[in-house]
N, C-alpha and C positions, 0 to 999 in steps of 0.2 A: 504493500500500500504506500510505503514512503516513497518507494520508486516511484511509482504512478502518481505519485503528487509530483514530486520533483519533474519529471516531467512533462506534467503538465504547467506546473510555472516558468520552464523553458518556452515550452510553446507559446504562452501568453508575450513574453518578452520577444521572444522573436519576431511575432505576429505585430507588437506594437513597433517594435522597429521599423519593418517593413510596410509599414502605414505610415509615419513617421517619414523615409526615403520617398514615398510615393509622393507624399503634400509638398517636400523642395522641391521635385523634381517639377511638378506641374505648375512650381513659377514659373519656366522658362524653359526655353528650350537646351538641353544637353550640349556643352564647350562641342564631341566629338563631331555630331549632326549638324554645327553651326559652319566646325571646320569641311565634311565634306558636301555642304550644299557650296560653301564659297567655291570649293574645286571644280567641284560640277559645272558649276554654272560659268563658271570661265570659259573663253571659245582656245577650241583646243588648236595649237602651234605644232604638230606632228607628234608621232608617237614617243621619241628618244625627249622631246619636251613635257610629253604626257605624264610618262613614268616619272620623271624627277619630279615631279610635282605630286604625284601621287605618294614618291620616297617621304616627299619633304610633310608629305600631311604625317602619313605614319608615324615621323618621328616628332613631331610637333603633339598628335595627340599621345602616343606613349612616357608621356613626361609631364608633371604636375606643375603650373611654372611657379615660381619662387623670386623671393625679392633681388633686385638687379646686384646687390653688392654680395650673394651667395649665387645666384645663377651661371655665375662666368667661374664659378671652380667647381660644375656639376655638367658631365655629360649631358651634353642636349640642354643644357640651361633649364634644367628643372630637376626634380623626382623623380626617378623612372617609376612608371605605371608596373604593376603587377609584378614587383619586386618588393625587399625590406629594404628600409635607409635607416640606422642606427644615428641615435641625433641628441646631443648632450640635453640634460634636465637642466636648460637656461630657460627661466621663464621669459625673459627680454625676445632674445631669439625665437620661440616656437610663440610668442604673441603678434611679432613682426611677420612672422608665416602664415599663421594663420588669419590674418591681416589681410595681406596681399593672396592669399588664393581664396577667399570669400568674395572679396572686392574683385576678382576676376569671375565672378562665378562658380566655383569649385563649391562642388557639396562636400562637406569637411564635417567628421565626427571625430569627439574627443572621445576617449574608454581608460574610465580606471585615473581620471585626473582633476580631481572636484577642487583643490586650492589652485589650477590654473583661473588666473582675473580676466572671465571672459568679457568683464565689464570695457577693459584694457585692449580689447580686439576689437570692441567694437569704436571705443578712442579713438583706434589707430587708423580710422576710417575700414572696416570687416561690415559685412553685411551678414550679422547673429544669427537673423533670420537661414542661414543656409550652412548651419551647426545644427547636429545633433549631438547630444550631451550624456554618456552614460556616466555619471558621478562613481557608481561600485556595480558590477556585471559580476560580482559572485552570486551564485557558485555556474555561471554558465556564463562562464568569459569564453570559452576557445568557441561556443557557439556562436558567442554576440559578434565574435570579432569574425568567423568566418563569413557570420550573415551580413553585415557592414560592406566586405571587399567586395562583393557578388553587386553589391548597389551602388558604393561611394565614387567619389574621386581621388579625396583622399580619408584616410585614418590615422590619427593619432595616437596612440595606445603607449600609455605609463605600465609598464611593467613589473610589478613588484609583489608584495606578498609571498605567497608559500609557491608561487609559478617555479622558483630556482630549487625545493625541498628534492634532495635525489636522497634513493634508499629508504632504510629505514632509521637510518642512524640520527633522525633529524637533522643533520647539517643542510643548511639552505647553501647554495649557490649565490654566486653574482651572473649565473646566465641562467636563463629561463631555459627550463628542462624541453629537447628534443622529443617526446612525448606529447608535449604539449605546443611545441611549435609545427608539426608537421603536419596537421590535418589544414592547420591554417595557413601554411604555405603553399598548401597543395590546392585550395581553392584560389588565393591571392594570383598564381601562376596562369590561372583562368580568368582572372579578373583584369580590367582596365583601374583596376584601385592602386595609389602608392599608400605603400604602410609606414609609419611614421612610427619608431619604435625608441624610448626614452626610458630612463631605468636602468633596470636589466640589459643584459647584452644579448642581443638573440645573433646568433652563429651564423643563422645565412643570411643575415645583413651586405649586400651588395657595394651598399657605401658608408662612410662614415663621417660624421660632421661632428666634429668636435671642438665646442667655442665656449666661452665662459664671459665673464664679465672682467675687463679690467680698467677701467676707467668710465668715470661722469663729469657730465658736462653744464654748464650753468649754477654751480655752487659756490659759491663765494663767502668769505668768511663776515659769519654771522648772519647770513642771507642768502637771497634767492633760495631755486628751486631746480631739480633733476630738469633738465632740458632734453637729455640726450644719456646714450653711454656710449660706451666702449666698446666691443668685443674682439675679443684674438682667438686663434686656434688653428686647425687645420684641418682641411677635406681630404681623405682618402677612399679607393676603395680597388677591388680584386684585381684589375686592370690598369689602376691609376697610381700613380705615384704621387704622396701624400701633397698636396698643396695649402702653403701657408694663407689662413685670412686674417685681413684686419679691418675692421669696418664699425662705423660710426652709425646707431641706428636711433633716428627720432631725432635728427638735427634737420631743420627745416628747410638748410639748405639741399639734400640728399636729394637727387632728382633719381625717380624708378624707371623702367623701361617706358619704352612708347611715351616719354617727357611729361608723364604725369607725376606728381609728385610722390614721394615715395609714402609708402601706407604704414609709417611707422612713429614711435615717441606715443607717449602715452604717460610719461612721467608726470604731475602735476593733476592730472586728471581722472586719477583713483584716490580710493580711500590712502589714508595712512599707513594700514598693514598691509594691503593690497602692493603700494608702492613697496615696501623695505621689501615685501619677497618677488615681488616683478621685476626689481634691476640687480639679484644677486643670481651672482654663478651658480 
């Protein structure tokens, strides 16, 4: 009987998900659909013209895009779709991201990350409206999260808890247990979803972005206010050879791609506690 409740509260969770996915989506029409009506509908210049253009859709839609000061040290200047991207727990960082792919339309779910200040994404010019939010997915996270990849554009997912527990010896890990990551890479691999994985280290992570906070901007003694930070660190991944970043996010002069201004800074404009854990590494 506990079985047969338990999962039946999966199913409720699922089902609301997937109601949840259906109401973003029917704001607008889907980034991919937008991309191939544009190709379509261009008059075609021969076939060796054709193909490149059909190359260049493929890879424009298999990649999530990302803010312009991390785009240029990431294959294809985004996320790869239907892969893991391993991505330091900087709140500054993943509020600037999920910033800039809201604000481009990306349907974006966070899982497993309730002290992210999503108040802070929507600051940073993010459009909330196109988050979905699962604050705690126990005890049917490898569910939530395979049913998410099958829908989103991107996912989020804080890693933590007993996911790293190997054995019986109770020793928890710093990598989430291969057990538990492989049904959901096995669907993600079918999915046009990029996974955004924070925490825990998940193993078949393709790339890695590794940034912290090391300086702010606008503080002057006895006054002012966070304007800006800092970040350093460096992008690596299986194919790539690690590339150093250093980049300034939420200073107003940061201009984003397509010379809109960048979707970032949010200092100033949350709460108190919200700021001290929003610009620390």
């Amino acid at each position: 009987m506990a079985q047969s409740a338990g999962e039946s509260a999966a199913q409720a969770t699922i089902a609301s998900l997937r109601r949840k996915m259906q109401q973003i989506e029917s704001g607008g029409a889907p980034m991919a659909s937008a991309s191939s009506a544009a190709v379509l509908g261009s008059a075609p210049v021969g076939k060796g013209a054709s193909q490149r253009k059909e190359s260049q859709r493929r890879d424009s839609v298999r990649v999530a895009p990302v803010p312009a000061w991390l785009a240029e040290h990431l294959p294809g200047g985004g996320v790869a779709r239907g892969q893991a991207t391993q991505i330091s727990d900087c709140p500054a960082v993943l509020v600037d991201v999920l910033a800039h792919l809201t604000a481009q339309g990306m349907c974006v779910a966070v899982v497993d990350y309730p002290r992210l200040a999503i108040a802070a994404v929507a600051a940073a010019g993010g459009d909330v409206e196109r988050l979905v939010l699962v604050p705690d997915s126990t005890p049917h996270t490898a569910a939530v999260l395979g049913t998410l990849v099958e829908g989103m554009d991107v996912v989020l997912f804080a890693a933590g808890g007993q996911l790293g527990k190997q054995g019986g010896g109770g020793a928890v890990s710093s990598t989430v247990a291969p057990t538990f990551a492989r049904p959901v890479e096995a669907r993600l691999r079918k999915s046009e979803c990029a996974l955004l994985v924070c925490g825990k280290a998940w193993s078949q992570a393709r790339m890695h972005v590794e940034l912290q906070v090391c300086g702010v901007l606008g503080l002057r003694r006895g006054s002012g206010r966070i304007r800006a930070v800092e970040v350093a660190g460096r992008v690596w991944g299986k194919a790539q050879p690690p590339s150093a970043v250093r980049a300034t996010i939420g200073a107003e002069d940061v201009i984003g791609a397509e010379g809109i201004e960048s979707t970032v800074g949010t200092a100033g404009t949350v709460g108190t506690e919200d700021t001290a854990h929003a610009y620390s590494g």
